[in-house]
C-alpha positions as CSV (number, residue, x, y, z in Angstrom):
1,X,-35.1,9.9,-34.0
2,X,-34.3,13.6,-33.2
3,X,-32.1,14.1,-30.1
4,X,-34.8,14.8,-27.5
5,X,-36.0,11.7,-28.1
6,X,-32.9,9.8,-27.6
7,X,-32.3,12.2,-24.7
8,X,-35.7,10.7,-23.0
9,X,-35.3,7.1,-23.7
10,X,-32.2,7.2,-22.2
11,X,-33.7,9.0,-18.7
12,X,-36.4,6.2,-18.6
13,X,-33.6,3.5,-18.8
14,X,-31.4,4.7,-16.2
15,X,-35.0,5.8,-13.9
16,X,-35.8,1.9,-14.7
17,X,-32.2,0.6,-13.9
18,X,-33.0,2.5,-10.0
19,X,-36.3,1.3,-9.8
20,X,-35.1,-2.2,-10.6
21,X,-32.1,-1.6,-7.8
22,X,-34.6,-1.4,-4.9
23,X,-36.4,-4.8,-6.1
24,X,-33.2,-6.7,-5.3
25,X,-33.4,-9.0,-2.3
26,X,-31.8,-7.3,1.3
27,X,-30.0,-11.0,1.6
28,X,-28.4,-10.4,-1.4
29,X,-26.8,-7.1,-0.5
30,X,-25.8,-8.7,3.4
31,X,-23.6,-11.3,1.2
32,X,-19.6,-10.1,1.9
33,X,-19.1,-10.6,-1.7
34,X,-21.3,-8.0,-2.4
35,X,-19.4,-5.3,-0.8
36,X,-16.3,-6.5,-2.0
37,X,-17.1,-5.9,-5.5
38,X,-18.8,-3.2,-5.2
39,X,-15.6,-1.4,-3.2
40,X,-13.3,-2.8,-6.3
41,X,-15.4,-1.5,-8.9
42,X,-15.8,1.9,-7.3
43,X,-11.9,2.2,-7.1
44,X,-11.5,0.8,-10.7
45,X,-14.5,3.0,-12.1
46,X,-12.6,5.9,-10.5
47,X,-9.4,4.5,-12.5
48,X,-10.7,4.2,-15.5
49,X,-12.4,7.8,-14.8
50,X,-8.9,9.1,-13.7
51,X,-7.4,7.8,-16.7
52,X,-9.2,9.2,-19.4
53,X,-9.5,12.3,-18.4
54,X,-5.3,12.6,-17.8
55,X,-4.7,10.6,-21.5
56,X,-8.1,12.6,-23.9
57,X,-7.1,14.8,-25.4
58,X,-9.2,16.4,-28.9
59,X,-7.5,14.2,-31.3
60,X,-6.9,10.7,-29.4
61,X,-4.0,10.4,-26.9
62,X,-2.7,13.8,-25.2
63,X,0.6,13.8,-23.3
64,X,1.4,17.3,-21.6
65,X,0.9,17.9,-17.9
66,X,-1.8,16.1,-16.8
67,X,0.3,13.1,-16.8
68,X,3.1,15.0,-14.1
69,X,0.1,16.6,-12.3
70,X,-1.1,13.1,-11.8
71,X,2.5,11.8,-11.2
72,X,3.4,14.4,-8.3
73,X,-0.6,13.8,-6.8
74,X,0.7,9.9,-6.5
75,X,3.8,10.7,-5.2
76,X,1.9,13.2,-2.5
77,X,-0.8,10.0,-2.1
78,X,1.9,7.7,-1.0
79,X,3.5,9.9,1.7
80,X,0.2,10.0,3.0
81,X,-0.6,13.7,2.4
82,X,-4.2,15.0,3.4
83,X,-6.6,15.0,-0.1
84,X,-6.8,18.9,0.1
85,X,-2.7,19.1,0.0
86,X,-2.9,16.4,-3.1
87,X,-5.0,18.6,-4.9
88,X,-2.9,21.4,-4.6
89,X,0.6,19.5,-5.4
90,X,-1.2,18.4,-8.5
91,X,-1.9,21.4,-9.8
92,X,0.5,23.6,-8.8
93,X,2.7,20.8,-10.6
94,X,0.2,21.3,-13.4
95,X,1.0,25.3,-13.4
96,X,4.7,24.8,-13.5
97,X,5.3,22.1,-16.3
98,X,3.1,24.5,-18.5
99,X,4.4,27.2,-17.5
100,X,8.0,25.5,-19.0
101,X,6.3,25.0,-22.0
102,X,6.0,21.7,-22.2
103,X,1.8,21.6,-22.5
């Protein structure tokens, strides 16, 4: 199968995967459960997201300064910094570890 193919079967799957989203019962989304999981696996989807982008690297596991970019963004997270300040205390943690050398 040449790539286009694949690249069209996989478009009607996820277009059939919505359209079978709308068929579901409104009761079943009003459950509490429901938005419980779905708030945990948002957050752990985000995680997992989070993760492989700071521990990828070309050849398997990369440790350079993703790793203290994400460090100093968690330590500016926990002292309840606005998201915009985060972002820049991660990279500008980023900028200096590499600019050290060290990745």
């Amino acid at each position: 199968m040449s790539l286009w193919a694949w690249i069209l079967l996989a478009c009607a799957a996820v277009y059939l995967t919505k359209l079978l989203g709308y068929m579901v019962p409104a009761a079943w989304l009003k459950h509490p459960m429901v938005g419980r999981i779905s708030g945990l696996l948002t957050v752990a989807l985000l995680a997992a997201l989070v993760t492989m982008n700071t521990f990828s690297g070309d050849d398997g596991l990369s440790f350079d300064a993703r790793i203290a970019a994400l460090l100093a963004a968690a330590a500016a997270l926990m002292l309840r910094a606005p998201f915009l300040v985060v972002v820049i205390v991660g990279a500008a943690t980023a900028a200096g570890v590499r600019a050290l050398g060290v990745g």
